[in-house]
VOPAGU-2260 file (C-alpha; in pm, 1 decimal, decimal comma):
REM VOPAGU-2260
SITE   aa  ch    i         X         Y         Z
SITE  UNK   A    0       0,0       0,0       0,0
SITE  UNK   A    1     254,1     215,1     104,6
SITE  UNK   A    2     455,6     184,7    -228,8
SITE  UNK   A    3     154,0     231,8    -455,8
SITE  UNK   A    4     103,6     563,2    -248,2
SITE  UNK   A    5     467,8     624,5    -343,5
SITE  UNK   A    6     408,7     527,1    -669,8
SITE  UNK   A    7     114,6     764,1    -733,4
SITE  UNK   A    8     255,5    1057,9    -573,2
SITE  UNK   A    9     578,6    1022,4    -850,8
SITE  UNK   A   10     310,5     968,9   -1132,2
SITE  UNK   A   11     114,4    1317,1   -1026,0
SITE  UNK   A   12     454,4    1515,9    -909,9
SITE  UNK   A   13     627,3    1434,4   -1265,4
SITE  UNK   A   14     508,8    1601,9   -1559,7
SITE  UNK   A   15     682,6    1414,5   -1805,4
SITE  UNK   A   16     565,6    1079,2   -1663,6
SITE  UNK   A   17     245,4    1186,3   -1670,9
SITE  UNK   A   18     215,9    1405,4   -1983,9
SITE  UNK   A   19     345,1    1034,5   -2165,3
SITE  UNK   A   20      72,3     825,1   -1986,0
SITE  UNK   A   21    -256,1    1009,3   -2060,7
SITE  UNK   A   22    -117,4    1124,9   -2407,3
SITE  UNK   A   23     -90,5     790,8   -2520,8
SITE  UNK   A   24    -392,9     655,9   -2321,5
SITE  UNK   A   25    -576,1     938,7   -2513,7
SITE  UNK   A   26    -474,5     870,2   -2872,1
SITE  UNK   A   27    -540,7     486,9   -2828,5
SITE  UNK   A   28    -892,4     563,2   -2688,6
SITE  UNK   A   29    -969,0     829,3   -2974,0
SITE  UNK   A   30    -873,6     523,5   -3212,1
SITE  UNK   A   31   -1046,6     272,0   -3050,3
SITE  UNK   A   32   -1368,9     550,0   -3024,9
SITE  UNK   A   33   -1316,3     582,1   -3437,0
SITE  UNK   A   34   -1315,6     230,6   -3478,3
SITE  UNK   A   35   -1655,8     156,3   -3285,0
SITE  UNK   A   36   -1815,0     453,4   -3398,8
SITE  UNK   A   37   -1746,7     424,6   -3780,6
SITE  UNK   A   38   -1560,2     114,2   -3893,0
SITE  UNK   A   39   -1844,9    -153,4   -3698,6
SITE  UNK   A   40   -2173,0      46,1   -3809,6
SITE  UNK   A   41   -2088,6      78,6   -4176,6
SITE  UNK   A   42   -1872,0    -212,5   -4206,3
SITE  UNK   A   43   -1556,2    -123,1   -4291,6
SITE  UNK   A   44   -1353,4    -382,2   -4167,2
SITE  UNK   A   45   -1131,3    -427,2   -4427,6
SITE  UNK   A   46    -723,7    -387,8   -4355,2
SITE  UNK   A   47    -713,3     -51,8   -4574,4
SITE  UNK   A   48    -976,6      91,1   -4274,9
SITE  UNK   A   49    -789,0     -35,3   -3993,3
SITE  UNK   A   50    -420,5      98,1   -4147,1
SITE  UNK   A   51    -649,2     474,0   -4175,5
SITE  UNK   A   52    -748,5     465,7   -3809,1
SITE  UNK   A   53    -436,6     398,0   -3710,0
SITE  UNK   A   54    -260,8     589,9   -3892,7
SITE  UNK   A   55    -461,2     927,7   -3833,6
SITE  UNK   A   56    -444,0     815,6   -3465,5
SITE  UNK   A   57     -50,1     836,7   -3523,1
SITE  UNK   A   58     -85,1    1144,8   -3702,2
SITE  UNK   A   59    -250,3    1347,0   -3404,1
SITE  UNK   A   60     -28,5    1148,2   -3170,9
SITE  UNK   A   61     266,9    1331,3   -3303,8
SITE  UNK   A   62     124,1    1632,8   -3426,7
SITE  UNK   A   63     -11,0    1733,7   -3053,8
SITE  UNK   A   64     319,4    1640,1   -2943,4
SITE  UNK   A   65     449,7    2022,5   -2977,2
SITE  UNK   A   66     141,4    2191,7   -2843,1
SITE  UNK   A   67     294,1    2103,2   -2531,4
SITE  UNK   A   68     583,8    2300,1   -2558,4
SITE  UNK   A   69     371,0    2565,3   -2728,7
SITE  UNK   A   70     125,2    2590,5   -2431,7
SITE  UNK   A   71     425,7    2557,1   -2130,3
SITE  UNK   A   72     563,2    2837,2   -2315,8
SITE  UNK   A   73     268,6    3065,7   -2295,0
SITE  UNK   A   74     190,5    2939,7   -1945,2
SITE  UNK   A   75     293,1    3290,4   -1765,1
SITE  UNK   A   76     162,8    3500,0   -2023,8
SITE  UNK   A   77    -166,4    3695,8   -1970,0
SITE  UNK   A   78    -493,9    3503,3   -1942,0
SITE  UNK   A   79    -663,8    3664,8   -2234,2
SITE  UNK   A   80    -338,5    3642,6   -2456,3
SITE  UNK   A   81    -313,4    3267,4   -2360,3
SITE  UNK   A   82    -625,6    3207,4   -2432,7
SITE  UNK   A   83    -624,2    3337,5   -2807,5
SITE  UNK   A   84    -261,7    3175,8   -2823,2
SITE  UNK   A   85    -437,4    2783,8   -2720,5
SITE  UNK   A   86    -762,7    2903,5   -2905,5
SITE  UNK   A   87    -558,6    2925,8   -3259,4
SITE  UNK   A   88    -328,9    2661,0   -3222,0
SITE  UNK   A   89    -633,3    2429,9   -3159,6
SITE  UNK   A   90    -722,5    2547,7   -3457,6
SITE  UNK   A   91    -465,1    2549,0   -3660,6
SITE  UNK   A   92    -329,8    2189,9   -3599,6
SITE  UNK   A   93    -718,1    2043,1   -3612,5
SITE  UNK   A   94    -714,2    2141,4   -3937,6
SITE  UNK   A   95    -367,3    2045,4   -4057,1
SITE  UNK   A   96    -476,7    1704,6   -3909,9
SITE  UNK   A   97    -750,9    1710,5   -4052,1
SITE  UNK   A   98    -627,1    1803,2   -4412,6
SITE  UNK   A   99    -349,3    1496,1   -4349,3
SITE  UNK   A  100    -583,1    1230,6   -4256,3
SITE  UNK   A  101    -803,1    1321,8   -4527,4
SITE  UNK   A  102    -543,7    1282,9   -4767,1
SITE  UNK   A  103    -391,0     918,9   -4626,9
SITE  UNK   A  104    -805,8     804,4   -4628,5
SITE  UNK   A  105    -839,9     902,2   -5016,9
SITE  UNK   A  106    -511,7     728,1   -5080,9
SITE  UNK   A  107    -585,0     393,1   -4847,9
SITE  UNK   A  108    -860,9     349,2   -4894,8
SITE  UNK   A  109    -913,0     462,1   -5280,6
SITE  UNK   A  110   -1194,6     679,1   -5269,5
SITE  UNK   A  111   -1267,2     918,8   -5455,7
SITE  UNK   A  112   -1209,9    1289,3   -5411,8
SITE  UNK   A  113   -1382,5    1395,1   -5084,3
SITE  UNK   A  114   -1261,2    1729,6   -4993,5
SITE  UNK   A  115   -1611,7    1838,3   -4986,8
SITE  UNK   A  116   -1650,2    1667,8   -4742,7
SITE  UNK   A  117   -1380,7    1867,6   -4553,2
SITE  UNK   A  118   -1615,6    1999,0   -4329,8
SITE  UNK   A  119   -1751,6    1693,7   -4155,3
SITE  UNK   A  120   -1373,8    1605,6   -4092,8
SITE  UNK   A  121   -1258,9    1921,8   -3976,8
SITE  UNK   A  122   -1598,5    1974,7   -3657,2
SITE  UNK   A  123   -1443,4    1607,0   -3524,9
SITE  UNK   A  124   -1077,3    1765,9   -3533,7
SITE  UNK   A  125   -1177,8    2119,4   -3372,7
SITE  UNK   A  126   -1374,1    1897,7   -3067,6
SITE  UNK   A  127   -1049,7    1644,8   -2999,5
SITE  UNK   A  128    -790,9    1937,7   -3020,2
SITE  UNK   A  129    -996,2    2169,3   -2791,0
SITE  UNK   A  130   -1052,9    1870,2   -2602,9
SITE  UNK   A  131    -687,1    1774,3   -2543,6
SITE  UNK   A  132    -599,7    2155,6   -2442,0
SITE  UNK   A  133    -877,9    2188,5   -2187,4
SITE  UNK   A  134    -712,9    1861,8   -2011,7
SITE  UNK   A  135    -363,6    1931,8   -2050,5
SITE  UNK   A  136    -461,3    2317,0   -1908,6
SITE  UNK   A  137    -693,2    2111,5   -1649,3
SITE  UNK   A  138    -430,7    1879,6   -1544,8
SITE  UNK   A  139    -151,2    2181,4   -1510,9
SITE  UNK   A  140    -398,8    2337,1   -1292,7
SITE  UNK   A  141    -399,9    2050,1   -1060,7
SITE  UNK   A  142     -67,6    2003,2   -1073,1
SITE  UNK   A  143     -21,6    2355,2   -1015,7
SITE  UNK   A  144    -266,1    2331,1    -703,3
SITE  UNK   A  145    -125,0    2040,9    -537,5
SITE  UNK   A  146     206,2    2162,7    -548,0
SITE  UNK   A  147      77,7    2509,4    -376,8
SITE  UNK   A  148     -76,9    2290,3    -105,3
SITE  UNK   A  149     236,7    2117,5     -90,1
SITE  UNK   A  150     450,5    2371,7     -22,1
SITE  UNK   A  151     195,2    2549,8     237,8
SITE  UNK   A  152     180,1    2210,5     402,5
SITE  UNK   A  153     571,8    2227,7     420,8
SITE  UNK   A  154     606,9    2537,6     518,0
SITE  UNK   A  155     342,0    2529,4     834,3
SITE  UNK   A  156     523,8    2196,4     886,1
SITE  UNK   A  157     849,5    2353,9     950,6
SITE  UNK   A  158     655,6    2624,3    1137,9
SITE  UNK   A  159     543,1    2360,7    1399,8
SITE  UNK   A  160     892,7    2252,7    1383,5
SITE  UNK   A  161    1045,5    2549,4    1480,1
SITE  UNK   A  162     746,9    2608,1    1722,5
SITE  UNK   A  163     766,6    2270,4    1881,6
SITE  UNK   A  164    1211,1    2339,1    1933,9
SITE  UNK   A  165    1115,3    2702,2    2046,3
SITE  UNK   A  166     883,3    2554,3    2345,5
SITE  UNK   A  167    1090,6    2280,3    2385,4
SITE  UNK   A  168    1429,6    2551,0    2444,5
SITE  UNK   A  169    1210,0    2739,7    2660,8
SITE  UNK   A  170    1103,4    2450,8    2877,6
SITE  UNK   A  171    1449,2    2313,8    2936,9
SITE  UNK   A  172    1535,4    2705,1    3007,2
SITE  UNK   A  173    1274,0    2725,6    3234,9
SITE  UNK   A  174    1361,5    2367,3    3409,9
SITE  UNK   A  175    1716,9    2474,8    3440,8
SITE  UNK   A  176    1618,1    2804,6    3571,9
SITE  UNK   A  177    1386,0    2686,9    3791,7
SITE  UNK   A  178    1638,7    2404,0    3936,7
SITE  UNK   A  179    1920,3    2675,4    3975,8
SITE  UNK   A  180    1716,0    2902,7    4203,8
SITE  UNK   A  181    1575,8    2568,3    4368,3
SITE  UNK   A  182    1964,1    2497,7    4473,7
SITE  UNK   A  183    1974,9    2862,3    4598,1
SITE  UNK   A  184    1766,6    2740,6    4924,9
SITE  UNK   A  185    2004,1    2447,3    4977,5
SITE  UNK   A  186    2330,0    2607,0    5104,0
SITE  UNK   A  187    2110,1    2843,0    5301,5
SITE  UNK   A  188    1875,3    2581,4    5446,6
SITE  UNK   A  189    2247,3    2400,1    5546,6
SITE  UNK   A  190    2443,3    2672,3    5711,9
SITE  UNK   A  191    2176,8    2774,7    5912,8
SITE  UNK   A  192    2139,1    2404,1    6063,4
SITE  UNK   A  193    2512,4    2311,9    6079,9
SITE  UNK   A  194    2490,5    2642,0    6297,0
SITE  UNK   A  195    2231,8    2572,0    6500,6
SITE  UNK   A  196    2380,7    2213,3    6553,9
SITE  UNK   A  197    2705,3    2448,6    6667,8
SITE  UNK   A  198    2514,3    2618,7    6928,8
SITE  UNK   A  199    2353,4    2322,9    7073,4
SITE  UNK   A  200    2669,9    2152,4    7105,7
SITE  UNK   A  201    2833,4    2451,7    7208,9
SITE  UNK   A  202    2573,3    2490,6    7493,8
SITE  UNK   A  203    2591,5    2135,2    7642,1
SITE  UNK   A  204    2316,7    1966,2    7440,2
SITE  UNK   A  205    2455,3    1703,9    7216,0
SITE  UNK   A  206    2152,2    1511,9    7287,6
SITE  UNK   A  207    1958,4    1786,3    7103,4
SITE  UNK   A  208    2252,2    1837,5    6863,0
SITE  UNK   A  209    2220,4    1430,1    6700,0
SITE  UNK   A  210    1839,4    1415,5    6668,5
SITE  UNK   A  211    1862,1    1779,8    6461,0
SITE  UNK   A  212    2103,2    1574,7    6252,0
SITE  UNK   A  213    1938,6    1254,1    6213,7
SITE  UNK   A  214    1614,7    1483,5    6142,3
SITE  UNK   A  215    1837,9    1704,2    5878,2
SITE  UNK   A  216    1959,0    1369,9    5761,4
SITE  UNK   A  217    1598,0    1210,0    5685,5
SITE  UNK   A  218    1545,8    1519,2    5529,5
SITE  UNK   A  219    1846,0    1537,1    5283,8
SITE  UNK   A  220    1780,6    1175,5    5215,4
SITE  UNK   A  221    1371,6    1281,0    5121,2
SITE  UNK   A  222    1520,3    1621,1    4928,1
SITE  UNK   A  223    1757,7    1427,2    4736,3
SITE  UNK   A  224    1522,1    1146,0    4650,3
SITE  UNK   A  225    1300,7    1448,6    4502,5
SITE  UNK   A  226    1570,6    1649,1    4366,3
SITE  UNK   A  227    1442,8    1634,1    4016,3
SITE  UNK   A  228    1106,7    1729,5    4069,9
SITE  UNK   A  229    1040,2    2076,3    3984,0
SITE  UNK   A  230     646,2    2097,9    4080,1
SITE  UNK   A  231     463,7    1882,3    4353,3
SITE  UNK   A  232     144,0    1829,9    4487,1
SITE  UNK   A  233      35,1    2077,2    4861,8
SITE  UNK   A  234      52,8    1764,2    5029,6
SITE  UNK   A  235     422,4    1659,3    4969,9
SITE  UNK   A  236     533,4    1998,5    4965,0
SITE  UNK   A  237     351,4    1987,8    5357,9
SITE  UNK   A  238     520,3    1628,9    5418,2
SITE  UNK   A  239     883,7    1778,8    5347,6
SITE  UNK   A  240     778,9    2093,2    5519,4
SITE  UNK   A  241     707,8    1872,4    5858,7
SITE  UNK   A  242    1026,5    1705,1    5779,8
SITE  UNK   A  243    1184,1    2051,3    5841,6
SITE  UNK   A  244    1011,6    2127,0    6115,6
SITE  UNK   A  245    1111,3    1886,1    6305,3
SITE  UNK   A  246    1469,2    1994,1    6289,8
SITE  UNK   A  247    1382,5    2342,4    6410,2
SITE  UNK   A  248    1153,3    2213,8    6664,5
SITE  UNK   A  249    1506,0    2001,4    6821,5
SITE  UNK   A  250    1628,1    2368,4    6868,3
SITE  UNK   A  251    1302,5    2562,4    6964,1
SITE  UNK   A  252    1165,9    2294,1    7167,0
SITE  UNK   A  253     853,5    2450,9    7350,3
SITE  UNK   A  254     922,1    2774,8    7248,0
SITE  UNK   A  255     815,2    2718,2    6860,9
SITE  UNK   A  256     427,5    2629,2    6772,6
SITE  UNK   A  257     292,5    2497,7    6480,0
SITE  UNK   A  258     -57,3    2505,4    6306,7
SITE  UNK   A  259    -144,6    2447,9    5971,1
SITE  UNK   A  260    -508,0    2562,1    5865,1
SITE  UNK   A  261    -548,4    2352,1    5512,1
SITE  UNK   A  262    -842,6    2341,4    5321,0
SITE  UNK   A  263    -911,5    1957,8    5262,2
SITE  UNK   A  264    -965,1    2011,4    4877,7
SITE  UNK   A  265    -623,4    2209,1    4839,0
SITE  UNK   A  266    -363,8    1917,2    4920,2
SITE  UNK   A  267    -400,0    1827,9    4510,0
SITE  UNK   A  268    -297,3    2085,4    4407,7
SITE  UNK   A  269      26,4    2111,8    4223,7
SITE  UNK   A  270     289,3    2428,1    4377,9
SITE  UNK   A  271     661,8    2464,2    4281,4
SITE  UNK   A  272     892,7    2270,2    4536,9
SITE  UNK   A  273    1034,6    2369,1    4817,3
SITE  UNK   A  274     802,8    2671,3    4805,8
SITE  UNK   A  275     682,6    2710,2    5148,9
SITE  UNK   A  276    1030,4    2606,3    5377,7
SITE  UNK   A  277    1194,1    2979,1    5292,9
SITE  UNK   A  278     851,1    3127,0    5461,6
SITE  UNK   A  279     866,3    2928,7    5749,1
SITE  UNK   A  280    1226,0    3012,5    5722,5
SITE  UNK   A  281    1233,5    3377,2    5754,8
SITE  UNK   A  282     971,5    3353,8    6044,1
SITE  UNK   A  283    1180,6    3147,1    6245,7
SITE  UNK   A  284    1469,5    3375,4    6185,8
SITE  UNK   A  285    1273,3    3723,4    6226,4
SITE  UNK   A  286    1038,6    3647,8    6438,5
SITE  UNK   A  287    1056,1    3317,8    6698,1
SITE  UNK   A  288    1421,9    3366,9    6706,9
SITE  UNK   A  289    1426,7    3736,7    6836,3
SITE  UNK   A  290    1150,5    3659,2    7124,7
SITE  UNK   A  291    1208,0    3510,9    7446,6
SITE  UNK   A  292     900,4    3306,8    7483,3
SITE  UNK   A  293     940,5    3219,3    7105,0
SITE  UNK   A  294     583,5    3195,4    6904,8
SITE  UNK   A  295     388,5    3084,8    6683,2
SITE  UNK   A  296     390,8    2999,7    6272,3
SITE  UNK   A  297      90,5    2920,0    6136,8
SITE  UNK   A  298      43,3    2778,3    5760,6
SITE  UNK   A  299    -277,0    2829,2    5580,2
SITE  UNK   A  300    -377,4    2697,8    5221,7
SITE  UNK   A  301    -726,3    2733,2    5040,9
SITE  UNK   A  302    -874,0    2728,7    4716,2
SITE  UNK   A  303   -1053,1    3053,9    4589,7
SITE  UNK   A  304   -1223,2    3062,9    4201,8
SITE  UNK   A  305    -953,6    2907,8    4023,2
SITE  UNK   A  306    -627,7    3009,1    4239,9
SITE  UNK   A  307    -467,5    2826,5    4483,0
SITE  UNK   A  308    -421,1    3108,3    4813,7
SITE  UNK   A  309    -103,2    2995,6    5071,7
SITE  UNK   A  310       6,1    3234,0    5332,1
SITE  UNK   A  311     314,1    3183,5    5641,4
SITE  UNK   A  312     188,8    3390,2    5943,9
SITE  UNK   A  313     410,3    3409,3    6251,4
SITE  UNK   A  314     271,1    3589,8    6626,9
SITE  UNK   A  315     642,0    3841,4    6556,2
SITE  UNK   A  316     930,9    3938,3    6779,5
SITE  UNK   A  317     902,0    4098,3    7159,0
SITE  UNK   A  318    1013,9    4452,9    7010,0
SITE  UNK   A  319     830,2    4396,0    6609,7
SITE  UNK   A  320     673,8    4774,6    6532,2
SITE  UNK   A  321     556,4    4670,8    6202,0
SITE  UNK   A  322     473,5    4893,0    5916,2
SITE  UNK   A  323     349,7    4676,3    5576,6
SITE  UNK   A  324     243,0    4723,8    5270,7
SITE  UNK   A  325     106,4    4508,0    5005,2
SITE  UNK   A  326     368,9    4691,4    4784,8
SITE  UNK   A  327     613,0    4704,7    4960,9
SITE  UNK   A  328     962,3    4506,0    4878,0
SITE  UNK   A  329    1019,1    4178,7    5025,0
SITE  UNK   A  330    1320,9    4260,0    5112,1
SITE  UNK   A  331    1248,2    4628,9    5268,0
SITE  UNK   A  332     956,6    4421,6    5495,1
SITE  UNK   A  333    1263,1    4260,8    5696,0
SITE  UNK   A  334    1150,7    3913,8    5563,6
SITE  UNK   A  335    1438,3    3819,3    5410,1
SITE  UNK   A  336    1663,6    3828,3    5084,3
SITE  UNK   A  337    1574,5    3497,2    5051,3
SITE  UNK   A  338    1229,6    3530,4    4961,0
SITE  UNK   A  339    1309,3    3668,1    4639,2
SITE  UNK   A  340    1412,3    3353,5    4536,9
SITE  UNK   A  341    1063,0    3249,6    4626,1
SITE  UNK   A  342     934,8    3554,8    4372,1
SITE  UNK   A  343    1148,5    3490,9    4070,6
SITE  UNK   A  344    1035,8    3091,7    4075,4
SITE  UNK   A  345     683,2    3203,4    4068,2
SITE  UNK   A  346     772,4    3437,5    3787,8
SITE  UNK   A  347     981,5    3117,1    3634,9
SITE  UNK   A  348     633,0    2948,7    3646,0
SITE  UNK   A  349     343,1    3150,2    3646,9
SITE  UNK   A  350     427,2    3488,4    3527,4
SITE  UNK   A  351     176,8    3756,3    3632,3
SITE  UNK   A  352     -62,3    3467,4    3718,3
SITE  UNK   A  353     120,7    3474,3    4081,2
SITE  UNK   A  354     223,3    3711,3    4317,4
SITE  UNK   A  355     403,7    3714,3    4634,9
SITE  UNK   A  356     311,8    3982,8    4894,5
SITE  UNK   A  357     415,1    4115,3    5247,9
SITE  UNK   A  358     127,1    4137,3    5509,3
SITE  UNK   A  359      73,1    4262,0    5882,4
SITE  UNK   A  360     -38,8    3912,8    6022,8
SITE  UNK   A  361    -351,3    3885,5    6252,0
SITE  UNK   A  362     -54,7    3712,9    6479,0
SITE  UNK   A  363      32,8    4058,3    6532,6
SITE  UNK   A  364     389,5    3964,8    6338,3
SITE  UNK   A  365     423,5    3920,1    5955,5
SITE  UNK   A  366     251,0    3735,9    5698,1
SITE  UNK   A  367     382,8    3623,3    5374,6
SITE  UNK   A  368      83,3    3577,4    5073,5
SITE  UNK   A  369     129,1    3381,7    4774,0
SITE  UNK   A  370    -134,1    3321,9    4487,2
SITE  UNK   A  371     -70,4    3040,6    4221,7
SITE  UNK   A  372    -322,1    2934,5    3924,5
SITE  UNK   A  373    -517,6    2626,2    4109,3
SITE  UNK   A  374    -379,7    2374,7    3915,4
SITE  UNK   A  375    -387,3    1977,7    3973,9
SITE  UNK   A  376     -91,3    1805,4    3932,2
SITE  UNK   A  377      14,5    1589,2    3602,5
């Protein structure tokens, strides 16, 4: 099947191929027409007859053979000049072919003189000439349109091409940018624990000091098991969240509490990794850190429309006077350099379809907002 497709789409594409085929398949037909129309009702079956219709057959065979150069030739001229061009060669070559086969008839045949009967010869010639331009122009059309369509068809097909590598650089640009700033929070995350580990030991309590390091090691050991994963679901992103927590709870002990406030049909949710642990981050380190009696962090999620609404609140610091606005910089709000990490990967993924925001918290500390597209995860 697949070769007579190839074989068909060689036959249409090649115009000499072609041009051969149906010129020959016409000239035999017109002879074979002749024959049934004018040799079996009269009777004429005698060799002299046959030799005529074959030989006129011939005849036109060879004399239509340079009305295809003439009419290529006059293909780009103007419509109305083209058409006077085809009109009188038609013309002129029915009736030379006409003349001609009249001629070999009288002569094979031996009839007599029948040129006045060069009328009735020539009204057959005029319809088979006209006849063989119209298809020749018909088929040169089609030819002509298929190989338009074939070269839109290649041309939107290199278009998708170039569309389809254009998305496909600006995914892995937007992977590797996204895993770059996602190894930002690493080396932070670390040297803040290796120095908290310090101060325990440093204080007398190496008891505290190995469980924050078996908890930072079960936490490694989850990171790196999810290192490639650019986007995850609330509810892992909560799981490795907890996972941190419990390191910072070794050091806080009492002083730290937790609450998470999470809409049950917002865990499906799909939000860039590692998205929340630089919130709680900055509130442990501006806030619980800085008071005495520590405080409190809580983390809410919930789904609004079609976005996906996740805010950090912490209760603040013993001497917090806080002054926020919802313009104001991240990094003016005393939340951290780090958060704008947290901004560019929403940019990295969302564009203007996120946004992430400073707040006075109802803790009386900070709050950090963030608003994502509500989108379940692939």
């Amino acid at each position: 099947m697949e070769a007579e497709k190839v074989t068909y789409y060689r036959l249409i594409h090649d115009d000499g191929t072609l041009f051969w085929l149906l010129h020959f398949m016409g000239w035999i037909g017109i002879s074979l027409l002749t024959y049934l129309s004018l040799s079996v009702p009269y009777d004429q079956y005698e060799w002299s007859y046959l030799a005529h219709n074959i030989s006129q057959s011939l005849l036109g065979f060879a004399l239509s053979i340079p009305l295809r150069y003439l009419y290529r030739a006059v293909w780009h001229w103007h419509i109305y000049i083209r058409f006077a061009v085809v009109l009188g060669a038609a013309i002129v070559f029915a009736l030379i072919w006409s003349a001609l086969r009249l001629i070999l008839f009288m002569l094979m045949t031996g009839e007599g003189n029948l040129w006045a009967d060069f009328g009735g010869w020539l009204f057959p010639s005029l319809f088979v000439f006209f006849t063989w331009a119209a298809l020749y122009h018909g088929m040169k059309y089609y030819q002509f349109l298929q190989r338009e369509q074939e070269v839109a068809l290649r041309a939107e097909s290199a278009q998708r091409q170039e569309a389809l590598k254009r998305i496909k650089a600006e995914a892995e640009a937007k992977e590797a940018q996204m895993q770059l700033l996602r190894y930002q929070l690493n080396p932070h995350f670390l040297f803040n624990t290796l120095n908290s580990v310090s101060a325990l030991v440093t204080s007398g309590r190496a008891g505290d000091a190995n469980k924050m390091l078996l908890n930072l090691s079960t936490f490694l050991r989850f990171s790196l098991e999810r290192e490639s994963i650019l986007m995850t679901t609330l509810r892992e992103e909560l799981v490795a969240l907890q996972l941190y927590l419990d390191i910072e709870k070794v050091r806080f002990s009492d002083r730290l509490e937790i609450h998470f406030n999470i809409a049950p049909e917002a865990y499906r949710y799909a939000i860039p990794s590692l998205l929340l642990q630089p919130l709680v981050e900055n509130a442990l380190k501006y806030a619980i850190s800085k008071s005495e009696s520590g405080g409190t962090i809580q983390i809410t999620a919930r789904v609004t429309d079609a976005s996906l609404e996740l805010s950090v609140d912490d209760s603040g610091a013993d001497s917090d006077d806080i002054h926020i606005s919802d313009t104001e910089p991240l990094s003016n709000a005393g939340i951290g350099l780090g958060l704008q990490n947290i901004r560019e990967r929403l940019e990295t993924c969302f564009g203007s379809r996120a946004y992430c925001r400073p707040a006075r918290s109802p803790l009386g500390g900070r709050r950090v907002e963030i608003c994502i597209p509500a989108e379940e995860a692939a």
